[in-house]
TIKOLZA-367636 format. One record per atom (N, C-alpha, C): x, y, z. Coordinates in steps of 0.001 Angstrom, whole numbers, plus 500000, padded with zeros to 6 digits. Atoms other than C-alpha are relative to their C-alpha. Example, Ala and Ser with C-alpha at 12.3 -4.5 7.8 and 13.67 -1.06 7.14 Angstrom:
500890498810500000/512300495500507800/500900501200500000/499180498810499940/513670498940507140/499230501090500730/
This chain:
498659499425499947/163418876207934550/500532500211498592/499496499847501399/165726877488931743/500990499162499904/498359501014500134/168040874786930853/500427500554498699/499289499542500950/169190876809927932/501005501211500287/499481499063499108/169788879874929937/501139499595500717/498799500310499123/171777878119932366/501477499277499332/498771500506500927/173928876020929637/500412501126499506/499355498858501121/174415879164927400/500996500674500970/499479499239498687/175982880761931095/501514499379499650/498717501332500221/179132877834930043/500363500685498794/499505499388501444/181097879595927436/501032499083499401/498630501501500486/183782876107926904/498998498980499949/500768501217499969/181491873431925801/500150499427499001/500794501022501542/180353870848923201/498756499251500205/501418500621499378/176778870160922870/500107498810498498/500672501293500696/175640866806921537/498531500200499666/501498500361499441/171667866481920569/499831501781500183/500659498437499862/169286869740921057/499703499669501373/500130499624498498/169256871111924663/498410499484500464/501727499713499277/165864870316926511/499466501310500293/500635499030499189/163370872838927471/499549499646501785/500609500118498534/162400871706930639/500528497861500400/500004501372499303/163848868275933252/499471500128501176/501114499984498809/162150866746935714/500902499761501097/498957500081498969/165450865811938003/501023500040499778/498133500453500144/169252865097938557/500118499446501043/499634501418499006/171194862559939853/501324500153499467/498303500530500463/175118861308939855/499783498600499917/500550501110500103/173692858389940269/499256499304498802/500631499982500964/172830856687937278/498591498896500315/501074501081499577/170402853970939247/498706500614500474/500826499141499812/168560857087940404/498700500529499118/500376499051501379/167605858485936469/498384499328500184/501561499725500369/163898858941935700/499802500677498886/501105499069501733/161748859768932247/500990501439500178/499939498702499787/163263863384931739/500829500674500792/499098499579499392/166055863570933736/501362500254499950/498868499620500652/169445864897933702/501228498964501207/499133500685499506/172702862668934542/500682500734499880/498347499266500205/176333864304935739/500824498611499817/499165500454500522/178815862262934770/501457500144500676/498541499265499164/181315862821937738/501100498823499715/498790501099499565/185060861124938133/499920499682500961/499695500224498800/185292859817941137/501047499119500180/498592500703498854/187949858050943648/500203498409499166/500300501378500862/186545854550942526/499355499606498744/500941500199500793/183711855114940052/499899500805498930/500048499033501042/183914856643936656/498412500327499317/501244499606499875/180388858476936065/499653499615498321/500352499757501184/180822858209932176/499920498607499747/500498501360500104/180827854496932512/498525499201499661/501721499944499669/177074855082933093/498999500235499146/501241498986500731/175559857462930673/499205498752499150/501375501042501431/174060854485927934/499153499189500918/500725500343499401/172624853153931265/498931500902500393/500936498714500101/171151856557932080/499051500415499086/500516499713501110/170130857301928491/498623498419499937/501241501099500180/167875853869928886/499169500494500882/501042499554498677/166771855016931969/499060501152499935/501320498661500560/165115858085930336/500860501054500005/498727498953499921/168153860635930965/499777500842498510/500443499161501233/167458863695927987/501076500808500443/498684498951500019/170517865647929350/501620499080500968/498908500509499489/174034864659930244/501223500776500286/498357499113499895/176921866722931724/500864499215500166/498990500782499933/179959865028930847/501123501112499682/499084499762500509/183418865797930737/501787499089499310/499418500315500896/184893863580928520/499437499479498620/500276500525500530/184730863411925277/499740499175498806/499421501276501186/183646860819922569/498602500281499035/501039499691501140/181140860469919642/498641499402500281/501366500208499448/177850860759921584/499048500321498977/501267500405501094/174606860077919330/498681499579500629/501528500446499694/171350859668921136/499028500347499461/501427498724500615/168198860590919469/499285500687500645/500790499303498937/166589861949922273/501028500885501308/499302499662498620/169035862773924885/501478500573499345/498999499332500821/171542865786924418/501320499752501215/498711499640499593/175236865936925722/500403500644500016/499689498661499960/176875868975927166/501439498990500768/498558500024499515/181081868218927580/500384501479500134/499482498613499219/182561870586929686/501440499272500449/499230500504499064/185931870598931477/500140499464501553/500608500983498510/185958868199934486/499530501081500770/499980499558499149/186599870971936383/498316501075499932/500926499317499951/183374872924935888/498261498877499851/501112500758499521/181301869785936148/498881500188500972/500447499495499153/180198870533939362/499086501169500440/500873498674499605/178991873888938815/499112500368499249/501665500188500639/176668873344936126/499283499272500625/500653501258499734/175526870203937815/499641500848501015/500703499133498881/174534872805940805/499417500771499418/500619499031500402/173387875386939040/498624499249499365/500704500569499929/171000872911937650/499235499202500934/500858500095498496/170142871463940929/499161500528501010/500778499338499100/169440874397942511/498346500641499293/501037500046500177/166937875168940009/498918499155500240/501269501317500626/164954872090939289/499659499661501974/500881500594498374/164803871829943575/499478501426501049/500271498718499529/164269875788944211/498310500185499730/501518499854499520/160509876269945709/499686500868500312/500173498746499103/160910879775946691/500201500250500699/500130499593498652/160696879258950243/501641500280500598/498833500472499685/163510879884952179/500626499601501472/499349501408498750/165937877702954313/501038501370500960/499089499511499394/167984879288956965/501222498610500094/498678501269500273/171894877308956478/500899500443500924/498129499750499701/174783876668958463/500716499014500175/499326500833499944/177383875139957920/501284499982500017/499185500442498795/179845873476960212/501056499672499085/499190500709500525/183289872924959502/500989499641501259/499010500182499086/186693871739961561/500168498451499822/499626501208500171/188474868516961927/499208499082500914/501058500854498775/186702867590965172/498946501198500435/501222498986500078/183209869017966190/498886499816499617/500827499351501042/181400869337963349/498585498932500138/501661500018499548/178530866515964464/499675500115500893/500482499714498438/178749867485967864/499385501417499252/500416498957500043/177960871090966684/498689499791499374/501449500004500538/175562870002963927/498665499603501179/500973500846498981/173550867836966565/499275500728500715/500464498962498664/173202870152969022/499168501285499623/500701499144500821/172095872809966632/498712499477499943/501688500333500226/169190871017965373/499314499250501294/500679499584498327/168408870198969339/499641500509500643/500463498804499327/168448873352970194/498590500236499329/500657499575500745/166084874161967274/498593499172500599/501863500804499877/163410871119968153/499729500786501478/500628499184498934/163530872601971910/499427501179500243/500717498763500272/162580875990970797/498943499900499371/501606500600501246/159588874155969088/500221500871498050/499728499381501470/161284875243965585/500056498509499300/499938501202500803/161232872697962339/501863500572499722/498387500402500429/164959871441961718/500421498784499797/499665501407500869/167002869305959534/501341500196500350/498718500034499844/170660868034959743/500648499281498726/499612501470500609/172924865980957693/501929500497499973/498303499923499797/176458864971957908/500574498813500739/499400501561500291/178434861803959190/498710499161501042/501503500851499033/174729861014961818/499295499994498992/501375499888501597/172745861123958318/499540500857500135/500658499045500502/170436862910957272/498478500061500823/501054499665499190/167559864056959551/499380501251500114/500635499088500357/164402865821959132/499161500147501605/501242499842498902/162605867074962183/500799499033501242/499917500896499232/162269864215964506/499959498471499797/500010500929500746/162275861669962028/501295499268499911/499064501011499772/164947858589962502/501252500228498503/499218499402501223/168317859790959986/500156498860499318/499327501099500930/169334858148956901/501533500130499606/498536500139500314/173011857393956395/500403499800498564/499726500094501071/174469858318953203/501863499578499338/498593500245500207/178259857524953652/500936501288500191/498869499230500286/180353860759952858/499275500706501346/500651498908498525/180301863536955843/499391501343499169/500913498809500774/179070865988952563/499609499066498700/500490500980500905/177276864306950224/500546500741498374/499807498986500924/177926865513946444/499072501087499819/500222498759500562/177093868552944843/498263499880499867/501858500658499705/173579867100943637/499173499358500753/500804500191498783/172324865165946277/500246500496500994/499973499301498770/173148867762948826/499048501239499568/500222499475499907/171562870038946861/497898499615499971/500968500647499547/168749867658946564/499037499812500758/500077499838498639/168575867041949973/499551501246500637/500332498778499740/167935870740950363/498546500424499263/501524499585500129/165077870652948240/499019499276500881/500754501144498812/163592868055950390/499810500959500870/500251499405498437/163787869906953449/499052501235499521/500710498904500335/162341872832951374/498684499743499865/501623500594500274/159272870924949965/499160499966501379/500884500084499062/158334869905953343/499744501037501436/500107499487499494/158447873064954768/501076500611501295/499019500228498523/161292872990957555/501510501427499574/499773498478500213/162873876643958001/501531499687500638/498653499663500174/166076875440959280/500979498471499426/499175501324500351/169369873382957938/501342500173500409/498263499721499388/172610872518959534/500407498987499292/499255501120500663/175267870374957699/501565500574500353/498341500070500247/178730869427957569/500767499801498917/499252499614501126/181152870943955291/501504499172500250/498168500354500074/184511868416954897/500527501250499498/498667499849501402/187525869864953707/499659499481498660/499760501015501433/187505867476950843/498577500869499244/501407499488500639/183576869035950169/500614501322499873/499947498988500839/185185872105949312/501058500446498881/499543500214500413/187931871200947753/499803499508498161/500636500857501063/186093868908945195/498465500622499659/501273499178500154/183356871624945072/498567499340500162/501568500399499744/180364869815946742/499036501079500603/500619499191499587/179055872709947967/499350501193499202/500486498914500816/178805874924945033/498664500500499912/501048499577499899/176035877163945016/499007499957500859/500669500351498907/175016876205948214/499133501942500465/499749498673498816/173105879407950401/500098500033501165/499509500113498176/175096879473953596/499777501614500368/500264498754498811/173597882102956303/501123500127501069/498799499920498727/176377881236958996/500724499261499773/498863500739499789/179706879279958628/500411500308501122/499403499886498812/181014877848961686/501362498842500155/499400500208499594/184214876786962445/500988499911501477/499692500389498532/185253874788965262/502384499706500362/497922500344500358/189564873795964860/500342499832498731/499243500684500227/191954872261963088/501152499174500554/498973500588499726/194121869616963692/500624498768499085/499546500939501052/196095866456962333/499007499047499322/500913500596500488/194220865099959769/499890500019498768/499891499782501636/193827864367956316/501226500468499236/499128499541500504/196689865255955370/500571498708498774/499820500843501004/196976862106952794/499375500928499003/500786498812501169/194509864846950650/500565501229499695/499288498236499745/195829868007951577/501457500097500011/498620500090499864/199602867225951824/500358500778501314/499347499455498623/200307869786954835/498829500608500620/501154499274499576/198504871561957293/499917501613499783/499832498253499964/199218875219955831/498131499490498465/501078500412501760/197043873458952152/498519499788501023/501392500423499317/194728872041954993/498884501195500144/500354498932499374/193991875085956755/499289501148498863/500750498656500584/193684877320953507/498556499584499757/500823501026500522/191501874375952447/498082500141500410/500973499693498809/189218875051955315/499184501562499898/500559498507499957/188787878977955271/499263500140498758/501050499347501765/187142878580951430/498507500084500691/501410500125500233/183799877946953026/499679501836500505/500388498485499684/184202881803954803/499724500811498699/499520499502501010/185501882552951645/498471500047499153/501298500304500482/182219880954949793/498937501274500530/500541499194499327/180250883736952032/499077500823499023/500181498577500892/181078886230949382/500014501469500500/499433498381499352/181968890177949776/498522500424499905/501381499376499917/178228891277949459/499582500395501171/500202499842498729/177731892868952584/498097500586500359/501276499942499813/174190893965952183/499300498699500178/500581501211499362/173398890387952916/499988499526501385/499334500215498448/173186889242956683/500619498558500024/499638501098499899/175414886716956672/501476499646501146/499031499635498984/178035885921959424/501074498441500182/498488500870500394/181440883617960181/499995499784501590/500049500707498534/181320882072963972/501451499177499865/499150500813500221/184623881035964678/500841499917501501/499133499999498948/186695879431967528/501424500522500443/498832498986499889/189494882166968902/500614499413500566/499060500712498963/191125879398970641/501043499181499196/500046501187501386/191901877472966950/501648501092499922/498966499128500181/195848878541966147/499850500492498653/500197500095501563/194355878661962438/498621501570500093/501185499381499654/191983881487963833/500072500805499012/499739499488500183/193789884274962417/499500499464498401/499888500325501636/193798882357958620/498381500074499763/500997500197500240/190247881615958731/499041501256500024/500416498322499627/188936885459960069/500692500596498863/499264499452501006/191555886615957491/498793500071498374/500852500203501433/188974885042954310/498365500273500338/500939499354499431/185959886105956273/499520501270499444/500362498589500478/184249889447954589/498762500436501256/501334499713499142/180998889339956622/500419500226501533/500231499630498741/180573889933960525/500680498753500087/499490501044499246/182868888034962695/499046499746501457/500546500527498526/181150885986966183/501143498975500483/499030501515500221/183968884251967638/499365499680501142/500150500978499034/183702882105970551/501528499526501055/498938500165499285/186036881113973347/499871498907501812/499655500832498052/187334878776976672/500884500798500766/498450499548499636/190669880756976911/500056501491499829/499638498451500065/190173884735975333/498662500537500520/501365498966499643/187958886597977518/499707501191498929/500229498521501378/188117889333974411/498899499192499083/500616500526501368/185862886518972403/498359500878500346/501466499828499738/182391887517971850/499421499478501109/500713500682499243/180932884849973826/501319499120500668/498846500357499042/183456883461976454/499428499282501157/500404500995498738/183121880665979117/500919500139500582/499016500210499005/184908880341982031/499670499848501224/500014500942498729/184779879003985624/499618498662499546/500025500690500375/184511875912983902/500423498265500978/499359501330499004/183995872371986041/498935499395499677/500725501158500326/182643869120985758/499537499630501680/500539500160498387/179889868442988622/498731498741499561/501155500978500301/177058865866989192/498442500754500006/501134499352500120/173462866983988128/499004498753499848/500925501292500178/170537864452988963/500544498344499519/499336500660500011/172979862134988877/500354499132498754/499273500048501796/174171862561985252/501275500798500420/498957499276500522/177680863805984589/499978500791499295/500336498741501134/177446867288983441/501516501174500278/499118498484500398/179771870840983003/498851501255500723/500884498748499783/178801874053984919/500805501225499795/498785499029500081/180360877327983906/499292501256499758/500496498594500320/180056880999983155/499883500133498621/500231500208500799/178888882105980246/500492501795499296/499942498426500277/180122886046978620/499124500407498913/500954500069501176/177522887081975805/500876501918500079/499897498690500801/177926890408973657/498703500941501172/500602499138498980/174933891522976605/499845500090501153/499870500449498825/174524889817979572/500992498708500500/499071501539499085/176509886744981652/499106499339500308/501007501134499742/174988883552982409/500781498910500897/499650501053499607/175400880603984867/499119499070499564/500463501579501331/175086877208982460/500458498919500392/499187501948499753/175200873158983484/499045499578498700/500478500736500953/175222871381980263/499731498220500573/499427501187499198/174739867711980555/501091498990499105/498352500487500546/178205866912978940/501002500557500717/498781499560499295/181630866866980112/501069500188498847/498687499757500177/184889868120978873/499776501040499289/500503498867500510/185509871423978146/500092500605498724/500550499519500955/185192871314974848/498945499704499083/501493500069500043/181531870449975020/499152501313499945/500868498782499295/181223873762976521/500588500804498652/500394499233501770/182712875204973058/499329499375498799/500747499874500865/180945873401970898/498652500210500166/501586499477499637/177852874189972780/499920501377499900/500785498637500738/178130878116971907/500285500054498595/499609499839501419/179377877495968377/498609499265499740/500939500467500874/176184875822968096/498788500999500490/500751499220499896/174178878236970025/499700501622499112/499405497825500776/175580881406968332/499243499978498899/501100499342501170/173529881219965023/498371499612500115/501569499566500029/170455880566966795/499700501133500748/500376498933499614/170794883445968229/500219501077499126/499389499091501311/172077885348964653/498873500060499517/501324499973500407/168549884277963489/499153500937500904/501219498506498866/166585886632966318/499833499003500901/500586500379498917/166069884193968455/500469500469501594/499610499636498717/166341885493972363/501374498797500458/498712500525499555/169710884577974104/499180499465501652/500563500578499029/167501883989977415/499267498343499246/500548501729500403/165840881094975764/500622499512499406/498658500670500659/168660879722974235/500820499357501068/498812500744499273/170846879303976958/498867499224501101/500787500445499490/167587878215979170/498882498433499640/499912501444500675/167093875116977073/500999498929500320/499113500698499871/170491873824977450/500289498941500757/499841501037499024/170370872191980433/498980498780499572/500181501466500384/168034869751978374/500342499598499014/499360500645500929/169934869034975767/500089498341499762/499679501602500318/170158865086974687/500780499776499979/498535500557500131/173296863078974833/500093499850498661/499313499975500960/175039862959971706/500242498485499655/499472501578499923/175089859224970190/500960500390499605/498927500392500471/178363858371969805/501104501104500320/498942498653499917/180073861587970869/500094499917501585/500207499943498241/181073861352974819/498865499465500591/501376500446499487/178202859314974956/500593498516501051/500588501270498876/177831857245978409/499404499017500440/500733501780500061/176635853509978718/499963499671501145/499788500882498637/176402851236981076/499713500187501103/500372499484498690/174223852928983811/500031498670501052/500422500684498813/172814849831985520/501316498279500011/498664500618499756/176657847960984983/500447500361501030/499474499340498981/179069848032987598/501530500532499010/499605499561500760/180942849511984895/500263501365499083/500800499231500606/180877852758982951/500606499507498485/499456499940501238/181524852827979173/499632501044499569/499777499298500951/182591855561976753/499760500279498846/499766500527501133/181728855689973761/500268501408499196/499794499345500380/183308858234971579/501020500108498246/499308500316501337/184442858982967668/501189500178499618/498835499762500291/187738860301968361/500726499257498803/499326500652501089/189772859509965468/501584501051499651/498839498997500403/192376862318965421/500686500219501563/499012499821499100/195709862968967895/499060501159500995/501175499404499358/193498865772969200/498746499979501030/501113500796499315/190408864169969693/499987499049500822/500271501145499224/191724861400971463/501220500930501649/499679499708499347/193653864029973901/498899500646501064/500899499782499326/190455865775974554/498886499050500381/500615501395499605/188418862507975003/500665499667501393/499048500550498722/191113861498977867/500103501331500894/500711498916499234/190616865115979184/499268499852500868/501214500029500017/187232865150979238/499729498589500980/500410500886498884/187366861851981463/500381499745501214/499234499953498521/189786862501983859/499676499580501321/500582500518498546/187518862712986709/499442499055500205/500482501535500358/185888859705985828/501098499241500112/499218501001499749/188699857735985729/500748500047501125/498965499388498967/190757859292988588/499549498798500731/500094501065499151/191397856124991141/499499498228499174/500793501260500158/189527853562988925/501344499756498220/498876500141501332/191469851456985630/498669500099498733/500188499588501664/191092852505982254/500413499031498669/499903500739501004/190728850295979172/499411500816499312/500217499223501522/190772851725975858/500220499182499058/500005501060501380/190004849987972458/499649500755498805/499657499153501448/190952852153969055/500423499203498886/499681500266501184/191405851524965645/500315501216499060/499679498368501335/192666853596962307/499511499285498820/500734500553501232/191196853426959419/501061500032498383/499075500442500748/192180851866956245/499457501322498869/499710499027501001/192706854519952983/499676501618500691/499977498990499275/193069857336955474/501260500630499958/498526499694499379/196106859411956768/500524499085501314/499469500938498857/197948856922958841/501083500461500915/498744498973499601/200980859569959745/499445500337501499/500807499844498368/198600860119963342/500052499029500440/499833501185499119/199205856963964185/500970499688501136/499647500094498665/201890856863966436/500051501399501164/500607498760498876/200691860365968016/499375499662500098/500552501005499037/197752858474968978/500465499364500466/499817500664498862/199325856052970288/500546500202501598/499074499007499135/201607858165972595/498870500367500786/501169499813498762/198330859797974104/499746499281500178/500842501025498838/196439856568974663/500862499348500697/498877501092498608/199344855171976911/499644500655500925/500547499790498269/197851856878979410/498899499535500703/501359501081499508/195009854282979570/500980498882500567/499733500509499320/195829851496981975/500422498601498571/499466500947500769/195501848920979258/498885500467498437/500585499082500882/194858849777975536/499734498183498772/500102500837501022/193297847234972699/499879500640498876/500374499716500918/194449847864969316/499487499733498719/500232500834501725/192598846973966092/499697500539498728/500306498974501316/191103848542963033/498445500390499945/501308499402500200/188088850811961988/499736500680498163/500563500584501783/186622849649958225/501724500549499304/498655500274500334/189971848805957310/500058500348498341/500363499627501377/188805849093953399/500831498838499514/498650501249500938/191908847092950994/501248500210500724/498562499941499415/194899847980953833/499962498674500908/499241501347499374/197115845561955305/499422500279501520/500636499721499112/195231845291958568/501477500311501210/499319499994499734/198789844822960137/500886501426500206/499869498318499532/199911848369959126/499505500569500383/500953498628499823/196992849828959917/500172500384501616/499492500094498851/197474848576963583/501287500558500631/498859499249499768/201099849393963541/500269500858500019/500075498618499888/200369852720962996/500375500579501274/500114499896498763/199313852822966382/500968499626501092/498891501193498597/201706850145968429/501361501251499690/498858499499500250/204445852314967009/500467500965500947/500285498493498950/203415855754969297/500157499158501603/500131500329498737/202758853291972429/501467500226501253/499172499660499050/204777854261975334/499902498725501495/500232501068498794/204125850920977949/499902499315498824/500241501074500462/203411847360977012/498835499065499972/501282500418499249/200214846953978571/498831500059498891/500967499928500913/198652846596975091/500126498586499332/499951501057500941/197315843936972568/498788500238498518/500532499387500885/196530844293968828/498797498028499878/500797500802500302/193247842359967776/499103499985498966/500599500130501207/191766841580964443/498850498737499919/500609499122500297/188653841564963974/499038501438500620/500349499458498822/186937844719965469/499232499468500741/501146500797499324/183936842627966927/500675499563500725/499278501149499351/186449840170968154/500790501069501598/499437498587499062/188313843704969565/498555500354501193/500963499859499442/185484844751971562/499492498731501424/500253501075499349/184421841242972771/501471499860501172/498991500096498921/188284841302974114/499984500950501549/500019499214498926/187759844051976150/499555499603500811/500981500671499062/184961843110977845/500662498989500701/499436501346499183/186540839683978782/500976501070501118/499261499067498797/189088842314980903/499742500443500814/500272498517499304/187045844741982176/499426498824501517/500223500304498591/186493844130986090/499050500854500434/500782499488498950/184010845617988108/500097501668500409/498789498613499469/184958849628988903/500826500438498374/499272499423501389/186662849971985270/499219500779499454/500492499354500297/186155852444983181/500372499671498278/500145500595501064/185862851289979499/499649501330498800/499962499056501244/186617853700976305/500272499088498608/500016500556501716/185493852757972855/499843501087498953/499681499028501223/186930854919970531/500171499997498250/499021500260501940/187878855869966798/498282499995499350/501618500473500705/183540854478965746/498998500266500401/501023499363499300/181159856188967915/498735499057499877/500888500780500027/177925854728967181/499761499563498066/499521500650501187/178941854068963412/499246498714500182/500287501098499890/177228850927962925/500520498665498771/499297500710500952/179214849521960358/501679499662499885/498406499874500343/182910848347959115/499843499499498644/499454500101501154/184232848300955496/500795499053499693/499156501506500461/186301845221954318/500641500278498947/499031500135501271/188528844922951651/498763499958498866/501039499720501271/186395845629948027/499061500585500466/501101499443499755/183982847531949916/499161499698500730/501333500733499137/182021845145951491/499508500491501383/500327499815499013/180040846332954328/499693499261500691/500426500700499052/179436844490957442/499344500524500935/500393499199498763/177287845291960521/501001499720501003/499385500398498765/179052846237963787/499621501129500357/500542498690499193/178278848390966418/500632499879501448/498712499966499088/181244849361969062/498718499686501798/501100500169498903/177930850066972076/499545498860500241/501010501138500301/175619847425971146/500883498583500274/499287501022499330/178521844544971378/500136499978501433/499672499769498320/179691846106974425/499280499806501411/501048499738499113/176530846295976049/499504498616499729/500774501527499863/175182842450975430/501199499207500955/498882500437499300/178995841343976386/499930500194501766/499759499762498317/179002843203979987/498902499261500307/501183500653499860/175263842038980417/499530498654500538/499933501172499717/176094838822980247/501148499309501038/499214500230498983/179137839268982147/499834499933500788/500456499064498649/177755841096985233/498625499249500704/501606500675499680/174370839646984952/499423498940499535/500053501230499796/174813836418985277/499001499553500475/
């Protein structure tokens, strides 16, 4: 690669040291560095990157993008200060070289407040059932093929190890990639230089707004990744978006390329569902409905419920069918789709019990969650056990609570609380409650275990807010194991099956 070429491209700099001709990697990570490799030097939330570099520079590091700076002197290893703000886009532009193999990846990537790993998931499901190679990554990790994911923390990883991550999938051959684009990842430019084939957007709703301040900042926040696209229209590149979203209009607005929208509610969308009902199939809980395509109509039983399973199941179908693939074998897969860990995912077959388990975490998500179970619960009682998380937007807290009063009895506690007062975090919640038929419980394990002690025979048991998350956060960081299912499921076990 030209690492002179690509620095000289930076017209605001200060170089330290003579440029390299040629590195062998990059990292933000300075625990990562190898012989010959180049360190960024990011700010971050908690971790200042420049803290690092004389650890890097031991570590073998010969290039350094920093942007602050001081009277750097290595004999071997040069320094390029830039302004923070263009950190990022050298540190990609160098990424994408040093991990560019030629081949190429087909991309899309998912955005919205809720969705985005139901859509990813299902994407690269569809893909293994069509006997295609596919990769994912986003808050289920990072998964190649059929190979068990690795969990990296953020729902977009940075700039360099996403783009990383992309050479990976490239090296080993695998023709497609779905990921999830935060807000915050485009905001804080983790995506730069990415090549996205399809952006898909599923909503918006309350959320984040501790980052974004309102939802007009949110929303524009959101449409950059259409935006990212670019006006080049001799490229095939296209914008999938839900016409049901009140943010539709903003997001189609920054769109240049081909619109595909999607729909529950405007028969005008491209692809449009409707007769929409929840029925029993082999005695799974599934969705059967109509289906409208740009050619023909279809009758479709997924095996998920609530109907907005049935939109994120064409927002995830729609760009495998943008790629060429036939719309008959697309929608003729569906019905074997896999359950979704942690997303509307169903437990407790051989209980006399069912359990829920779902990631809701937003006013939204926890309306369509309680939707989506209706018929399930209709006649039988409902226990629900939520938490909010600590250095989040907490302002959704008593609009959650307000919807979950329509569970019979609700346990509230926290989900990786981080350094907040576990007390507010809870109160968030108690504040919205509309009945009394609740009790707050610290710690979540302990939360969980309470339930259980409740649940009777015939109940119907929702564990929300942590899906199959297998962790909680503590004050300084500390991670702990927990796992909302896995408790749940030894607890009844031992309850029931005595």
């Amino acid at each position: 690669m030209n690492v002179k070429k690509i620095i000289k491209d930076i017209k605001i700099k200060k170089i330290y040291g003579e440029i390299p001709n040629e590195v062998s990697s990059i990292s933000a990570d300075s625990r990562k560095i190898k012989k010959d490799s180049v360190f960024v030097a990011t700010v971050g939330y908690r971790v200042d990157g420049h803290n690092f570099i004389n650890k890097a520079v031991e570590q073998g590091a010969i290039l350094i993008i920093a942007s602050k700076d001081a009277d750097y002197s290595y004999p071997n290893t040069c320094v390029i200060v830039v302004k923070e703000k263009e950190v990022n886009k050298i540190a990609s532009k160098l990424a994408k070289e040093i991990n560019d193999n030629g081949s190429k990846l087909y991309t899309v990537a998912v955005t919205g407040t809720n969705g985005k790993t139901s859509i990813t998931s299902l994407l690269h499901n569809i893909w293994r059932l069509l006997g295609k190679t596919s990769s994912y990554l986003g808050t289920n990790g990072f998964c190649k093929n059929d190979d068990a994911p690795v969990y990296f923390g953020n729902t977009t990883p940075d700039v360099v190890t996403l783009h990383n991550m992309i050479g990976e999938v490239k090296r080993e051959r695998i023709d497609n990639l779905t990921f999830e684009a935060s807000s915050h990842a485009m905001v804080l430019g983790r995506i730069y230089n990415v090549d996205i084939d399809v952006a898909v957007f599923s909503n918006l709703t309350h959320e984040h707004l501790d980052f974004h301040g309102n939802m007009e900042t949110y929303a524009f926040d959101k449409s950059l990744l259409f935006a990212t696209l670019g006006n080049n229209l001799m490229e095939s590149k296209y914008g999938v978006i839900n016409k049901d979203d009140d943010y539709y209009p903003l997001i189609s607005k920054n769109l240049y390329h081909e619109e595909i929208s999607y729909s529950i509610k405007d028969a005008s969308a491209d692809f449009y569902a409707y007769n929409i009902k929840t029925v029993e199939k082999d005695g799974v809980l599934s969705t059967s409905f109509d289906l409208k395509t740009p050619y023909k109509n279809y009758s479709v039983v997924i095996p998920f419920i609530g109907d907005f399973m049935v939109a994120n199941v064409m927002a995830a179908m729609i760009p495998v069918w943008l790629k060429g693939e036939e719309l008959d074998k697309i929608v003729n897969i569906l019905g074997k789709l896999s359950p979704l860990f942690g997303r509307m995912e169903i437990l407790g077959k051989d209980l006399p019990v069912d359990i829920v388990s779902d990631f809701a975490h937003t006013p939204d998500g926890y309306e369509k969650l309680l939707e989506a179970t209706t018929s399930m619960r209709k006649g039988r009682r409902t226990l629900l056990l939520t938490g909010m998380g600590g250095g989040r937007d907490i302002s959704k807290g008593p609009l959650i609570g307000k919807i979950i009063s329509q569970a019979d009895y609700v346990i509230i506690t926290t989900d990786s609380p981080r350094d907040e007062d576990v007390e507010v975090l809870m109160g968030a919640i108690e504040e919205g409650m509309t009945h009394k038929n609740y009790e707050k419980v610290w710690f979540r394990g302990d939360a969980v275990r309470r339930i259980c002690q409740l649940a009777e025979e015939g109940d119907v048991i929702i564990l929300a807010s942590k899906g199959r998350e297998d962790y909680e956060i503590l004050a300084g960081g500390k991670k702990v194991w927990h796992s909302d299912p896995l408790i749940a499921l030894e607890e009844l076990e031992k309850k029931f099956k005595k």
